[in-house]
C-alpha positions in Angstrom: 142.8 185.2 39.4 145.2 184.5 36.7 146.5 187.8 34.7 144.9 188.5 31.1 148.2 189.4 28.8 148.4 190.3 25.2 152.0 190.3 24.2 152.7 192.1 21.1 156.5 190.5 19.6 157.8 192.8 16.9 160.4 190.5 16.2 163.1 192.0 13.6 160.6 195.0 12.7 160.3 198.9 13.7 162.4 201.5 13.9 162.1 204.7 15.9 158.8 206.7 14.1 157.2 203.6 13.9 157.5 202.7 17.7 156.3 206.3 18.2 153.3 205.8 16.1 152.5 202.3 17.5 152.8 202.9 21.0 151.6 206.4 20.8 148.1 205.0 19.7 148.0 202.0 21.7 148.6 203.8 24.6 145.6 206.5 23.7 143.6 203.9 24.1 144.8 201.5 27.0 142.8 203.6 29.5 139.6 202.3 27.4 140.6 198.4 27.7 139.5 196.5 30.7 141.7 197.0 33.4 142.6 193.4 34.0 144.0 193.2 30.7 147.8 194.1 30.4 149.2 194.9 27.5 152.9 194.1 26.9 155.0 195.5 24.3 158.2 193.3 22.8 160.4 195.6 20.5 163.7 194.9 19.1 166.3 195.5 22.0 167.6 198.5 20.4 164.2 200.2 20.4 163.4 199.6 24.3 164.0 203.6 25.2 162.0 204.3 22.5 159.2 202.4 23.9 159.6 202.7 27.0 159.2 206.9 26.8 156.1 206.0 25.1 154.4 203.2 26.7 154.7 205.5 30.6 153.1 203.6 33.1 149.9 201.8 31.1 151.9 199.6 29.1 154.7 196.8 30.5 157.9 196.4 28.1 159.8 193.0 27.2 163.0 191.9 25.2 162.9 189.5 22.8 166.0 187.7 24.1 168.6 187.7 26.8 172.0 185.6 27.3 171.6 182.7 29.9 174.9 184.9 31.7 174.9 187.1 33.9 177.7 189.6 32.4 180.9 188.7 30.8 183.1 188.4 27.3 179.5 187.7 24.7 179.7 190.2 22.3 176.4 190.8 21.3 174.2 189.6 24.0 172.6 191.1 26.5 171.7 190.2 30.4 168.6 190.2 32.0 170.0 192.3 34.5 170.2 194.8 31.6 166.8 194.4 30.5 165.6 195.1 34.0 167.9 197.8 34.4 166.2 199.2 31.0 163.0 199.2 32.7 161.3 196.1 31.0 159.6 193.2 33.0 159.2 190.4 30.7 161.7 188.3 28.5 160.7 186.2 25.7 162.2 183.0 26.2 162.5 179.8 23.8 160.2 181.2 20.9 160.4 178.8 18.1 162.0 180.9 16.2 165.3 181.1 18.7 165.2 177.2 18.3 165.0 176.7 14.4 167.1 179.2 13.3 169.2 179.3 16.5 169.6 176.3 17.4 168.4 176.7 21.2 167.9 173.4 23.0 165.4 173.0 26.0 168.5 172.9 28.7 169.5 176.4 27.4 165.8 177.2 27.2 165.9 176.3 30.8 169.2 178.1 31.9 167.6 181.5 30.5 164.6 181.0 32.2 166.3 180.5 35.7 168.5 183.3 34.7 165.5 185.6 34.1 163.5 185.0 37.2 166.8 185.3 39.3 166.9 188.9 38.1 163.2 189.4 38.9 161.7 189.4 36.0 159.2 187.7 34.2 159.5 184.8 31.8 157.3 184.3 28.8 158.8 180.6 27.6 157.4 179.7 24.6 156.4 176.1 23.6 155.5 174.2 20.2 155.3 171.7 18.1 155.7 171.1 13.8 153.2 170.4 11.9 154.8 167.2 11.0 154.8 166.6 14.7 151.2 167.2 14.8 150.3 165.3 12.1 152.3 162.0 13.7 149.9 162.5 16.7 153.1 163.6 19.1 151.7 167.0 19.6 150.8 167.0 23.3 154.1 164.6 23.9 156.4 167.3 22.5 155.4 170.5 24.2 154.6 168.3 27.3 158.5 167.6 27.1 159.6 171.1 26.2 157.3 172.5 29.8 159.1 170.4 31.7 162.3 170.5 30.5 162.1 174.6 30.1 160.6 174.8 33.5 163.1 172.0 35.2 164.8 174.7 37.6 162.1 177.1 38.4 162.0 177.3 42.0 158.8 177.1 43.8 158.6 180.8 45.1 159.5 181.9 41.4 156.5 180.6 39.8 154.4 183.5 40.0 157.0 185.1 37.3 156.2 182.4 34.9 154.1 182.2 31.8 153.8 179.7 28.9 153.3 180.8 25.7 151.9 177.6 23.4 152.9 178.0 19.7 152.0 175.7 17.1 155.8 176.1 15.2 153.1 175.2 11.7 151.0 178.2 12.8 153.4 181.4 13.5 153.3 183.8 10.5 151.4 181.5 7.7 148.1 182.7 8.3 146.5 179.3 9.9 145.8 179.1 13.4 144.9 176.3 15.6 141.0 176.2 16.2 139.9 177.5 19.7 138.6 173.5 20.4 142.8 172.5 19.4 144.3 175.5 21.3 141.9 174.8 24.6 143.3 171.0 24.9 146.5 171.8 24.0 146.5 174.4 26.8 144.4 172.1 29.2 147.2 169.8 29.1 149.9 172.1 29.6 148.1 173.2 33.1 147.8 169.4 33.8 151.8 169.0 33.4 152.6 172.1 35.6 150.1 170.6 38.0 152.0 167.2 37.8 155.2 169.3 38.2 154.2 170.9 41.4 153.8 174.4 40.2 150.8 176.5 41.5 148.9 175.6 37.8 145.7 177.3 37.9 147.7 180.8 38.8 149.8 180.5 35.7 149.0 182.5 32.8 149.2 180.6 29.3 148.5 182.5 26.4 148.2 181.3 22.5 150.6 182.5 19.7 149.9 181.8 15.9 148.9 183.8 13.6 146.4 185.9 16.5 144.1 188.3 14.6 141.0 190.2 15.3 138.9 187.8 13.3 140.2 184.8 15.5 140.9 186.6 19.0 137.6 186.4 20.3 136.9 182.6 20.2 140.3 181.8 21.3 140.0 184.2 24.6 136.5 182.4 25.7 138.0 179.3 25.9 138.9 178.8 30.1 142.4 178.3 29.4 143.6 180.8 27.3 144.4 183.8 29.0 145.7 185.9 26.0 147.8 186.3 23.5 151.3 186.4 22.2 150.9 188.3 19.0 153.3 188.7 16.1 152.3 190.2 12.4 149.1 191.9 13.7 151.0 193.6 16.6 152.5 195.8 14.3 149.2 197.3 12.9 148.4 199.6 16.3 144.2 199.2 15.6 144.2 195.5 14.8 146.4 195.1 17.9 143.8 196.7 20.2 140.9 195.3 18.4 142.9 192.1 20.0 142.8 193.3 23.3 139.3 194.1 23.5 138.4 190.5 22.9 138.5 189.2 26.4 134.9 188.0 28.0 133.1 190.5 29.9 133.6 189.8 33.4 136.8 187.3 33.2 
């Protein structure tokens, strides 16, 4: 059975009271979610103690972002290594976000993926397209392309540390969201191009990113191919954030 994952990204927001106050409630109530629902917390770097001495053993910790080296003369980066050594399991990889305003291509998308699951960690590698991609009917050709570029050097005993996050770049932090129907075909065909790329596709988790809320969480968790959530703005609001991971199907 395929994990169930909400991923709350902080992005460039917290600071220590605040992580204290987030976690501190989520984790109060984790013992009441369903138990095959994990909840993962992605904090700026320099906040990853913090969250860590909160989030104990009911919560798994990720980093935003992680050098595709292993160690060496980058002033500013970190390693995955580090972020294992931390005590975090997942690494954000490729979020839309890294690419506009950071210029990341899909081969370096892919170098930091096969850098994180050589350190034993897990990958979250985000995928997306414009609206202006969308609206030229090259949606499903563009994150098609950015899966299998991302994904090129995975090796096949690694893919179990894989997930896919699908973001519509038009929907992160504007308030629209794709409907459930959009987000269930767009999702659909990214299991049909792992499937075509060899990987063990119906074990992979893929989860939807883009402007997540309480309101919308529900509809978009029924669908059979969603399997959570990556969750920005609304992760930072410790009820709304749990209302989000109640939302999962009884039984699923």
């Amino acid at each position: 059975m395929r994990r169930k994952i909400v991923a709350g990204n902080w992005k460039m927001n917290g600071s220590r009271d605040l992580s204290e106050e987030l976690v501190g409630y989520i984790r109060s109530e984790a013992e009441t979610l369903d138990s095959g629902v994990e909840v993962v917390i992605i904090p700026p770097a320099i906040y990853i103690g913090d969250v860590l001495k909160q989030a104990h053993k009911l919560l798994s910790v990720g980093v935003q972002n992680v050098g595709q080296w292993q160690s060496g003369a980058y002033t500013g980066e970190i390693s995955s290594e580090m972020a294992k050594d931390a005590g975090c399991r997942y690494v954000l990889v490729g979020h839309s976000e890294r690419r506009q305003l950071f210029g990341e291509t899909d081969e370096l998308v892919a170098a930091k993926v096969s850098r994180v699951l050589s350190s034993g960690l897990t990958a979250i590698v985000c995928v997306g397209e414009t609206l202006d991609e969308r609206e030229s009917g090259q949606a499903e050709a563009i994150v098609a392309a950015q899966v299998r570029s991302g994904l090129a050097q995975v090796e096949k005993g690694d893919w179990q540390n894989v997930v896919v996050a699908y973001e519509p770049v038009w929907a992160i932090g504007t308030g629209k969201t794709a409907t459930s129907m959009d987000a269930q075909a767009m999702h659909a065909a990214i299991r049909s191009v792992l499937k075509n790329m060899g990987a063990p596709a119906e074990e992979i988790s893929l989860l939807y990113g883009g402007s997540v809320k309480a309101d919308n969480a529900a509809a978009l968790f029924a669908e059979p191919d969603i399997d959570g959530g990556l969750i920005g703005g609304a992760s930072l609001v410790a009820e709304d954030f749990v209302s989000i991971c109640r939302y999962f199907p009884a039984g699923t």
